[in-house]
VEXMARLUM-600825 format. One record per residue (C-alpha): chain; z, x, y. Coordinates in steps of 0.001 Angstrom, whole numbers, padded with zeros to 6 digits. Layout:
# VEXMARLUM-600825
  mol        z        x        y
    A        Z        X        Y
...
END
This chain:
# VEXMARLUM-600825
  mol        z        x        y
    A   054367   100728   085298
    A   057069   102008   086982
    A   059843   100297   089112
    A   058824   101959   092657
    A   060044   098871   094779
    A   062197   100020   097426
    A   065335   097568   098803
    A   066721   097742   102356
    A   070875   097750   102228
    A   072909   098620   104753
    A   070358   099959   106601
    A   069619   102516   103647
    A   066580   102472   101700
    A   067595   102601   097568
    A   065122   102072   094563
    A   065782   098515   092992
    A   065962   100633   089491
    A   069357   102170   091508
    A   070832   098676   092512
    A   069845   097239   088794
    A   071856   099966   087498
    A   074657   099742   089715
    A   075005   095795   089443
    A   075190   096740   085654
    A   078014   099208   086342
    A   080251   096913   088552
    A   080157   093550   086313
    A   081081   096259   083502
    A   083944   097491   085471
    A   085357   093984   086854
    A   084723   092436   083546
    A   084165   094398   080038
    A   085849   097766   080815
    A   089641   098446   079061
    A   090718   098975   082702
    A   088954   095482   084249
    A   089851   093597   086667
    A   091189   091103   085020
    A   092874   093581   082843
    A   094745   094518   085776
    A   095955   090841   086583
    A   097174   090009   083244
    A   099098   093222   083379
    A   100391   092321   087134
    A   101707   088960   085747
    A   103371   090400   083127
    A   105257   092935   085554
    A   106078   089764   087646
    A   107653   087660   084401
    A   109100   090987   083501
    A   111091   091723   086855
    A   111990   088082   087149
    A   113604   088456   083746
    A   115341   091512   084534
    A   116996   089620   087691
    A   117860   086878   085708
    A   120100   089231   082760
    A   121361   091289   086178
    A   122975   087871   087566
    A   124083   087516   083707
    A   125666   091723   083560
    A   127249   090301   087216
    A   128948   087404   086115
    A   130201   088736   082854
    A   131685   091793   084971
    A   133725   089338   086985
    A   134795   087711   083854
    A   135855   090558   082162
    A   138002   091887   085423
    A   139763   088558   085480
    A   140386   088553   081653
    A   142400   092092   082003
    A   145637   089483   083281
    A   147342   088362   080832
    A   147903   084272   081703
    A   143866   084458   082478
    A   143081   085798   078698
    A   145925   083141   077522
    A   144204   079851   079650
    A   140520   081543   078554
    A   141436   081790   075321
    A   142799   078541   074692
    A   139809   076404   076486
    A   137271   078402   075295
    A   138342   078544   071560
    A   141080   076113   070971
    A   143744   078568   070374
    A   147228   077909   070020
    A   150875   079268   069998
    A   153071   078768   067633
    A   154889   075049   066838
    A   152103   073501   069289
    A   150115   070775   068998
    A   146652   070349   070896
    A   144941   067110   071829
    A   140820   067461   072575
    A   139940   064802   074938
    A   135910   064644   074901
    A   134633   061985   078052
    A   131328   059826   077045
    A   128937   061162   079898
    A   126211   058620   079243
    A   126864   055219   081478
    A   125701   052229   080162
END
């Protein structure tokens, strides 16, 4: 017994055996194929995280630019290089002050 039912779509008449097979195709191609769907939105999000991490190290390339231009004076390397490691001349004497941030 053969499948000689005829469906109305669109205004076109198709043999159900052709929409079976084509139902079959799609949920394979949304679903179960390498390239899916869903595939495709994983991927998307990972472009998304990607790009947003590529902004974030710009900003970072940016603001160590800015530091490095203002490090090329002399007094700026001196006052960086003292709060930022602790350095010291010669015959000097520092005094670390730390605040207690946490109010009780």
């Amino acid at each position: 017994m053969k499948f000689n039912k005829k469906i109305k779509v669109l205004g076109i008449t198709i043999g159900i055996s052709y929409v079976l097979i084509l139902t079959v195709y799609v949920i394979w191609m949304l679903f179960f194929d390498g390239n899916s769907y869903i595939r495709h939105k994983e991927f998307n999000n990972d472009i998304r995280e990607l790009e947003t991490w590529i902004k974030y190290h710009e900003k970072k390339i940016a603001k160590d630019k800015e530091t490095i231009e203002k490090l090329k004076d002399s007094l700026e390397l001196e006052r960086f290089a003292r709060e930022k490691y602790l350095m010291k001349k010669k015959n000097e004497d520092i005094y670390i002050i730390e605040f207690d941030t946490i109010k009780k």
